[in-house]
mmCIF file of the N, C-alpha and C atoms, coordinates in Angstrom:
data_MODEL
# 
_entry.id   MODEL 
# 
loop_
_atom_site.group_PDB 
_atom_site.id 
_atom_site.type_symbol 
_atom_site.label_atom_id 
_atom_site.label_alt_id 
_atom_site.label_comp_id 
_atom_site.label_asym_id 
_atom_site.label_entity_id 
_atom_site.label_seq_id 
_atom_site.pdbx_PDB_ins_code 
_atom_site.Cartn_x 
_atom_site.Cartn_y 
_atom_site.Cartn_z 
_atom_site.occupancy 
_atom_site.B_iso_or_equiv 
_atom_site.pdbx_formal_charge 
_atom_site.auth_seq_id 
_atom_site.auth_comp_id 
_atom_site.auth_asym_id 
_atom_site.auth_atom_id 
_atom_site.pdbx_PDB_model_num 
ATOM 1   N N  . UNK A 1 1  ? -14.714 -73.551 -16.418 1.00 0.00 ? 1  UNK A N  1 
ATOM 2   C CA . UNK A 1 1  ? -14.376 -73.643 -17.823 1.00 0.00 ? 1  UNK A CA 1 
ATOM 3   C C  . UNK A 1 1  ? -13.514 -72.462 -18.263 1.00 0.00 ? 1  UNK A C  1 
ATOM 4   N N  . UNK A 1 2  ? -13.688 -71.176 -17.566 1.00 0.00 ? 2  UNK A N  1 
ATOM 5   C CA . UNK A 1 2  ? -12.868 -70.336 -18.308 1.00 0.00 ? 2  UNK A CA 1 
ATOM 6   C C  . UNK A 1 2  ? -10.941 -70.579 -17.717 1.00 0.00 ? 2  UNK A C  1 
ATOM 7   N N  . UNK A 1 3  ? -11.238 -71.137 -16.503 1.00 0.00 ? 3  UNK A N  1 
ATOM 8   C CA . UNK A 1 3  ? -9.662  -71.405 -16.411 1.00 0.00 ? 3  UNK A CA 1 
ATOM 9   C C  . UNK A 1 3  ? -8.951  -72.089 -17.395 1.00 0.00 ? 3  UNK A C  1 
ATOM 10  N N  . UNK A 1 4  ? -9.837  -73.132 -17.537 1.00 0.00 ? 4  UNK A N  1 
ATOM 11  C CA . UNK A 1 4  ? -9.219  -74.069 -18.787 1.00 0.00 ? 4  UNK A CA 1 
ATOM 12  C C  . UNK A 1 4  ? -9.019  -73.548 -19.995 1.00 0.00 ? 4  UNK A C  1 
ATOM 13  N N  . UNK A 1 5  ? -9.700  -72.349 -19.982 1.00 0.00 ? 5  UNK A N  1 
ATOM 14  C CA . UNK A 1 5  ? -9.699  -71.567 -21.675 1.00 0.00 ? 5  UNK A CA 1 
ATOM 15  C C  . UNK A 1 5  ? -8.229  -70.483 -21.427 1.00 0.00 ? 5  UNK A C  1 
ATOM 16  N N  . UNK A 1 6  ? -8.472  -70.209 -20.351 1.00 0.00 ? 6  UNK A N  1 
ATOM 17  C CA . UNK A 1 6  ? -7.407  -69.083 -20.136 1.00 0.00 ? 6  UNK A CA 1 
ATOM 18  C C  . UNK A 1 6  ? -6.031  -70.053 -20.192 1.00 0.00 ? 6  UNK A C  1 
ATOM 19  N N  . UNK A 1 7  ? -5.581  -71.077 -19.214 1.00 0.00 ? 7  UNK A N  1 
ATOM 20  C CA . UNK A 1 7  ? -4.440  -72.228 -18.981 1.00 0.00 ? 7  UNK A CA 1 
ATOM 21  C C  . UNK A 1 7  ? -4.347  -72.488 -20.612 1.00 0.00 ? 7  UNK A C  1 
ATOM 22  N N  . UNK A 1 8  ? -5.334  -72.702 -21.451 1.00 0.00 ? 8  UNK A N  1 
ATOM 23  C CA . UNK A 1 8  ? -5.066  -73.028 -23.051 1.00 0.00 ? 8  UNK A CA 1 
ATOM 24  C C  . UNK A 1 8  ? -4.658  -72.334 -23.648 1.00 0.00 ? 8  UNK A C  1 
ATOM 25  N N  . UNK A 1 9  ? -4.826  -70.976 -23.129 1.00 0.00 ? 9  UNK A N  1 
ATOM 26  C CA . UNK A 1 9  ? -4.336  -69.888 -24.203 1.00 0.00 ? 9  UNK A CA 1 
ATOM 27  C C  . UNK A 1 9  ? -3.307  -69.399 -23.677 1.00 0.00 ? 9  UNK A C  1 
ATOM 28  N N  . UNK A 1 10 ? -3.022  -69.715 -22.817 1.00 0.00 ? 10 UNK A N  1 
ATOM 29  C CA . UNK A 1 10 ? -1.211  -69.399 -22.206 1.00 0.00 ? 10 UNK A CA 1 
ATOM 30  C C  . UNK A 1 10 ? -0.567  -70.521 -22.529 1.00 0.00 ? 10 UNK A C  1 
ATOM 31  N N  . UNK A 1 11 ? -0.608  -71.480 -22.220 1.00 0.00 ? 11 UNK A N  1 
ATOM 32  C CA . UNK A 1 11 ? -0.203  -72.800 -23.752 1.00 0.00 ? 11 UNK A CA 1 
ATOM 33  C C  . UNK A 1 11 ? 0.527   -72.320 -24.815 1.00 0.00 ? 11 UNK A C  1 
ATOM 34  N N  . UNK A 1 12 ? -1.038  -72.057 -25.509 1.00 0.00 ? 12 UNK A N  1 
ATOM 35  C CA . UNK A 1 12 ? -0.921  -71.717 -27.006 1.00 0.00 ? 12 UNK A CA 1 
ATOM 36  C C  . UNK A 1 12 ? 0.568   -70.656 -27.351 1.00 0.00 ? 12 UNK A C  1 
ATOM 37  N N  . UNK A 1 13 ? 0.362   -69.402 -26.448 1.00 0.00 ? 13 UNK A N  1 
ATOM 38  C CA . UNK A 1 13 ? 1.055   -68.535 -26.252 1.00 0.00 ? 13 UNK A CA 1 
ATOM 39  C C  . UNK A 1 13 ? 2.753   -69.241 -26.564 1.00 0.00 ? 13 UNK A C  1 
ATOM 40  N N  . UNK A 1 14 ? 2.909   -69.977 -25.358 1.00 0.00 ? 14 UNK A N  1 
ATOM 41  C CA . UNK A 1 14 ? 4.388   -70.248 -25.230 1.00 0.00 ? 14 UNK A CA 1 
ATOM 42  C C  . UNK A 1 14 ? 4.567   -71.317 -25.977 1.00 0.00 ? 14 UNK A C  1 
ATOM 43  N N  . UNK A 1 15 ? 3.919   -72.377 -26.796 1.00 0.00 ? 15 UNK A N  1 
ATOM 44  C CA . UNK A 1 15 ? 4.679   -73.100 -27.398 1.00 0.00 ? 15 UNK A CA 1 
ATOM 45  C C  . UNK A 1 15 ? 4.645   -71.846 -28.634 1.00 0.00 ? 15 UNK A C  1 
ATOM 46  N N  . UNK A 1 16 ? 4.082   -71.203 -29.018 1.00 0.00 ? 16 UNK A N  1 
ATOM 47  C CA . UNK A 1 16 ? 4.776   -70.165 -30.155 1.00 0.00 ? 16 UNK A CA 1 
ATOM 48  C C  . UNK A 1 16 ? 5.460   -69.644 -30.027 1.00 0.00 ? 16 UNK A C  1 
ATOM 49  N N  . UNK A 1 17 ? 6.162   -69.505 -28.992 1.00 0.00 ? 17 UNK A N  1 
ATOM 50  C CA . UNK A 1 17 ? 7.391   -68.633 -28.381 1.00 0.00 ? 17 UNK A CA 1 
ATOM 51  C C  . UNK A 1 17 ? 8.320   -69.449 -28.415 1.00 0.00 ? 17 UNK A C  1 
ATOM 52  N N  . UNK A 1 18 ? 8.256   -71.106 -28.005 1.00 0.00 ? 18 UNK A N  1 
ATOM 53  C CA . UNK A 1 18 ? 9.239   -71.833 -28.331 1.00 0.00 ? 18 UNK A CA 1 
ATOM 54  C C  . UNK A 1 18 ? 9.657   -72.405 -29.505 1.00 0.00 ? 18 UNK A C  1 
ATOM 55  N N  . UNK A 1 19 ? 8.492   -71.939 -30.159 1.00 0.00 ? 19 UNK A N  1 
ATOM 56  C CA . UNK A 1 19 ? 8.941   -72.511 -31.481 1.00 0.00 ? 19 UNK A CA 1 
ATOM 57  C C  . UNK A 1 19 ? 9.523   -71.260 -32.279 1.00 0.00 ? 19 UNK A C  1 
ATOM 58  N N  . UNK A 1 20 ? 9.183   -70.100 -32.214 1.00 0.00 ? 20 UNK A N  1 
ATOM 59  C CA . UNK A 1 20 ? 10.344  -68.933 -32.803 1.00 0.00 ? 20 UNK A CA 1 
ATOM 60  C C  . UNK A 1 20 ? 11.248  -68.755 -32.211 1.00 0.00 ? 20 UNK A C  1 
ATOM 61  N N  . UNK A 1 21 ? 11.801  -69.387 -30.675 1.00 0.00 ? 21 UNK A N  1 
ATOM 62  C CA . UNK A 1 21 ? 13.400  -68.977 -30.290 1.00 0.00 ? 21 UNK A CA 1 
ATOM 63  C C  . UNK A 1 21 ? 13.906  -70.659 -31.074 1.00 0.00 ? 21 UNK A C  1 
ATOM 64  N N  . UNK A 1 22 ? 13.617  -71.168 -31.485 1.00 0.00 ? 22 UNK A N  1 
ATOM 65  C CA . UNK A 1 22 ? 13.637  -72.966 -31.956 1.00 0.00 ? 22 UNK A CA 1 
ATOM 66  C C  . UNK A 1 22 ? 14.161  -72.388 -33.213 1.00 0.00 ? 22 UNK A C  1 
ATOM 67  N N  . UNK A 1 23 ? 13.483  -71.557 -34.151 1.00 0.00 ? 23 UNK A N  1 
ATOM 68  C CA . UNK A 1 23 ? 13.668  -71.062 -35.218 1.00 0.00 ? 23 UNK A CA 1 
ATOM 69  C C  . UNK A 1 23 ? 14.885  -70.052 -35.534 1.00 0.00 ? 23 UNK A C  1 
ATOM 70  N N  . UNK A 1 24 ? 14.756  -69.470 -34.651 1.00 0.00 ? 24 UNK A N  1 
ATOM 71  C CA . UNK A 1 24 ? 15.976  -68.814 -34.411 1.00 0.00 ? 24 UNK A CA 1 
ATOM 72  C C  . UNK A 1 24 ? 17.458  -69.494 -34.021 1.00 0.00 ? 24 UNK A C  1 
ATOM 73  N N  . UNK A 1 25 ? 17.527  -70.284 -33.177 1.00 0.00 ? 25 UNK A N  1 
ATOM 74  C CA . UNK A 1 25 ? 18.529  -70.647 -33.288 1.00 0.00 ? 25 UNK A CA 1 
ATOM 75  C C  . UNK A 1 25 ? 19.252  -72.050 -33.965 1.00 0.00 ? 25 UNK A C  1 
ATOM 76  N N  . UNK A 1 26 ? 17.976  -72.487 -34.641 1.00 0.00 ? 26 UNK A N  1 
ATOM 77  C CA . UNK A 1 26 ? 18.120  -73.268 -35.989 1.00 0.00 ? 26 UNK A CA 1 
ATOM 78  C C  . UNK A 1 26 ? 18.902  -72.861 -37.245 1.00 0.00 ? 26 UNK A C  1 
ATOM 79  N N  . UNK A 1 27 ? 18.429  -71.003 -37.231 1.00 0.00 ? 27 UNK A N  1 
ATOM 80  C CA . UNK A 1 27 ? 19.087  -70.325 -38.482 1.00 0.00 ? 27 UNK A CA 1 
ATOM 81  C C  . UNK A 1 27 ? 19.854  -69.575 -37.981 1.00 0.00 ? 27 UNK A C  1 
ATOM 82  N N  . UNK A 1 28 ? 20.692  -69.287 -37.154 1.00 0.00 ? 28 UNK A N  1 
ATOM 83  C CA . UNK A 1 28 ? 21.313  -68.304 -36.365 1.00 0.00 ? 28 UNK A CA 1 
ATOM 84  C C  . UNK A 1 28 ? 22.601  -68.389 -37.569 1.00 0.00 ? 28 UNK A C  1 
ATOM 85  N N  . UNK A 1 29 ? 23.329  -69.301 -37.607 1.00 0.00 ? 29 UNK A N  1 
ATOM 86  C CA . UNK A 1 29 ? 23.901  -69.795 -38.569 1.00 0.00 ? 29 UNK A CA 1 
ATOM 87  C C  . UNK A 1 29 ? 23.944  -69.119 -40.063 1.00 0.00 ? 29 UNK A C  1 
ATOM 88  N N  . UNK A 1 30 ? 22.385  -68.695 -40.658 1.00 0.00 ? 30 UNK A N  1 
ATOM 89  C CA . UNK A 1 30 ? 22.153  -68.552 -41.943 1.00 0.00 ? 30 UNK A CA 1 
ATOM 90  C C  . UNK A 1 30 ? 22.119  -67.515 -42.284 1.00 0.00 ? 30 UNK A C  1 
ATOM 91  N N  . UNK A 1 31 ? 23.166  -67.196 -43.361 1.00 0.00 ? 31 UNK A N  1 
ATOM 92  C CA . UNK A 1 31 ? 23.581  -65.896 -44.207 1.00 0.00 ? 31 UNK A CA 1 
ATOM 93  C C  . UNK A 1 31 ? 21.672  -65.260 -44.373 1.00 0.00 ? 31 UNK A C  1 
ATOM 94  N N  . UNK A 1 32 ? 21.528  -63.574 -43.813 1.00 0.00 ? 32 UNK A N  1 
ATOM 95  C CA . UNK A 1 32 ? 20.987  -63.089 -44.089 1.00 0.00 ? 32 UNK A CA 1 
ATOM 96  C C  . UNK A 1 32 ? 19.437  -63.300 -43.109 1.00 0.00 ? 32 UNK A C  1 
ATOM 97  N N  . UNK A 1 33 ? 19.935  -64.241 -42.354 1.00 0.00 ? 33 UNK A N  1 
ATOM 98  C CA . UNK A 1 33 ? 18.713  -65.012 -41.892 1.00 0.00 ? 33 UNK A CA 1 
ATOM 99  C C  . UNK A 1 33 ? 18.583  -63.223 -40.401 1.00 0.00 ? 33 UNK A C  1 
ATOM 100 N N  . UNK A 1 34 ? 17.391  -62.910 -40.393 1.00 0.00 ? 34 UNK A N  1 
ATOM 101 C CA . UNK A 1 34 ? 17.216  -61.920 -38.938 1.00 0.00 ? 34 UNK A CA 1 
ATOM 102 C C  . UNK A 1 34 ? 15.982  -62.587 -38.025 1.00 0.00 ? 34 UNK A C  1 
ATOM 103 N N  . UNK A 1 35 ? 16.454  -62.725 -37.237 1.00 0.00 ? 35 UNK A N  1 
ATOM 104 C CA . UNK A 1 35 ? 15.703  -63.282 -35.849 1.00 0.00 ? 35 UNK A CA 1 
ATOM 105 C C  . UNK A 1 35 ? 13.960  -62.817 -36.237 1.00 0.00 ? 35 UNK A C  1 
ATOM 106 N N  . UNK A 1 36 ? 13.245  -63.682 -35.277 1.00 0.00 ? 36 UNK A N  1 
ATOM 107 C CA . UNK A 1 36 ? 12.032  -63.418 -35.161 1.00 0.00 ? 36 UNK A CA 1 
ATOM 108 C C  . UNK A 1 36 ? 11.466  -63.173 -33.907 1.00 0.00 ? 36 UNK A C  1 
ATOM 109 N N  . UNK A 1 37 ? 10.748  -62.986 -33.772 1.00 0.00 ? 37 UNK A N  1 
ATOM 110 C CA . UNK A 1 37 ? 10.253  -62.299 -31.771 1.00 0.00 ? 37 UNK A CA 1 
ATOM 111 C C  . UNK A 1 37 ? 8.812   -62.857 -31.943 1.00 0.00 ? 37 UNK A C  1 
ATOM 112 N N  . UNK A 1 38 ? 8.031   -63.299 -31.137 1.00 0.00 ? 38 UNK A N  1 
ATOM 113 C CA . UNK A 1 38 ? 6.777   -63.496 -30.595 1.00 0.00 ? 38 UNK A CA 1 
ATOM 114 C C  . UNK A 1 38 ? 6.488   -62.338 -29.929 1.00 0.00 ? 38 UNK A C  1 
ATOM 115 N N  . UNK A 1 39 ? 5.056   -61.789 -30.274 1.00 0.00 ? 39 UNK A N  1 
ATOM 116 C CA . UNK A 1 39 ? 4.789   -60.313 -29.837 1.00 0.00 ? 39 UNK A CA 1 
ATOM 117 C C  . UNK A 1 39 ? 3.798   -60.809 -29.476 1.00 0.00 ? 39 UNK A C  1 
ATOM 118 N N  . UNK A 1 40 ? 3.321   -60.676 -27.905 1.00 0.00 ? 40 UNK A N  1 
ATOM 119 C CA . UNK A 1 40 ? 2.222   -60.486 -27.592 1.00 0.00 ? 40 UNK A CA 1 
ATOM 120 C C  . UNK A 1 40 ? 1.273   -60.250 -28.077 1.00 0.00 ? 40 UNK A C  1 
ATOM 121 N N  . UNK A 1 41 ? 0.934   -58.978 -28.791 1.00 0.00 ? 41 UNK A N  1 
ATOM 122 C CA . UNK A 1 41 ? -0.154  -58.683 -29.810 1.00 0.00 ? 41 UNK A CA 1 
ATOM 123 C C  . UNK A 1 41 ? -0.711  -59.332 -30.614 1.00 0.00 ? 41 UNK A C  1 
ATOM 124 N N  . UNK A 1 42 ? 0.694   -59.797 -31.467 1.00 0.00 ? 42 UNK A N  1 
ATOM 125 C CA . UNK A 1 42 ? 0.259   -60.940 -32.674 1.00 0.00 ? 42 UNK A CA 1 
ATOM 126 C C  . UNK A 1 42 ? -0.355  -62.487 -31.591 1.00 0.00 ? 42 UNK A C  1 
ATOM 127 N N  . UNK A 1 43 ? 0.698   -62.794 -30.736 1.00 0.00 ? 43 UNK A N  1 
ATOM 128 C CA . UNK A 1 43 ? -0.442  -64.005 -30.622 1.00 0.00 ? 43 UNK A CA 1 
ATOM 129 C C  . UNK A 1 43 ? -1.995  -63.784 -29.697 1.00 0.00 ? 43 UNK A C  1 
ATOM 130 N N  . UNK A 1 44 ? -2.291  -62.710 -29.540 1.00 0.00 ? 44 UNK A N  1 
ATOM 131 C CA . UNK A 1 44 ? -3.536  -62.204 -29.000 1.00 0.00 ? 44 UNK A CA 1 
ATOM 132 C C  . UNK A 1 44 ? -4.397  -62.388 -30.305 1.00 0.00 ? 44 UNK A C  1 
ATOM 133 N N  . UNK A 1 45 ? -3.672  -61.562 -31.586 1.00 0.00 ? 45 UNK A N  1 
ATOM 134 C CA . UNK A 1 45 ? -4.530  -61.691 -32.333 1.00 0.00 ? 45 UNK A CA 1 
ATOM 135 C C  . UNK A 1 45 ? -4.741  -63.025 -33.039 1.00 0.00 ? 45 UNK A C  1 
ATOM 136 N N  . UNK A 1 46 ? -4.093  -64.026 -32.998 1.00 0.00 ? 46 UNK A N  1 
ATOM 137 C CA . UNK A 1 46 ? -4.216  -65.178 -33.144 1.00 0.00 ? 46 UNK A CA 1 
ATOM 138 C C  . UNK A 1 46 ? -4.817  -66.160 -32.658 1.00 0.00 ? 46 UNK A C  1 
ATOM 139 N N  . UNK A 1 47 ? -4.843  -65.470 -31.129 1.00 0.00 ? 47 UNK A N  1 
ATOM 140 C CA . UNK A 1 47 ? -5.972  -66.644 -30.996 1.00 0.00 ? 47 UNK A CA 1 
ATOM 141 C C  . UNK A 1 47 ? -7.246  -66.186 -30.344 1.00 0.00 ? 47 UNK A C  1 
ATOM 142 N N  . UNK A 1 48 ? -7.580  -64.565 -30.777 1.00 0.00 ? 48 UNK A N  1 
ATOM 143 C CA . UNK A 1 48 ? -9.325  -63.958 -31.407 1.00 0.00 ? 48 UNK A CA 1 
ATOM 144 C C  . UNK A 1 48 ? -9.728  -64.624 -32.597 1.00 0.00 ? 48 UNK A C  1 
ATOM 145 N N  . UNK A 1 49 ? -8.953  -64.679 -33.600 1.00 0.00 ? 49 UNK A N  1 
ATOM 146 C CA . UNK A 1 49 ? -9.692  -65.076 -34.932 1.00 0.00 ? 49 UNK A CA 1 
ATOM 147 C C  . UNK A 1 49 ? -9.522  -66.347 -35.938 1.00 0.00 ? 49 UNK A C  1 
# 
């Protein structure tokens, strides 16, 4: 069971990563718009609480 928890949370991890480079180059385009980064940290802390 913990593989499956760990394989889920590396998941979790990269579709948030694909969805802020998704975001990014959706607005790359947009006056004023500054990139966003997926930080390790933050999605650690995201998926403790």
């Amino acid at each position: 069971m913990k593989a499956l928890y760990i394989a889920s949370t590396g998941m979790s991890a990269q579709e948030r990563n694909v969805e802020v480079i998704s975001n990014n180059i959706a607005n790359m385009r947009t006056p004023g718009f500054k990139r966003q980064r997926a930080e390790f940290e933050d999605l650690l802390y995201q998926q403790i609480s």
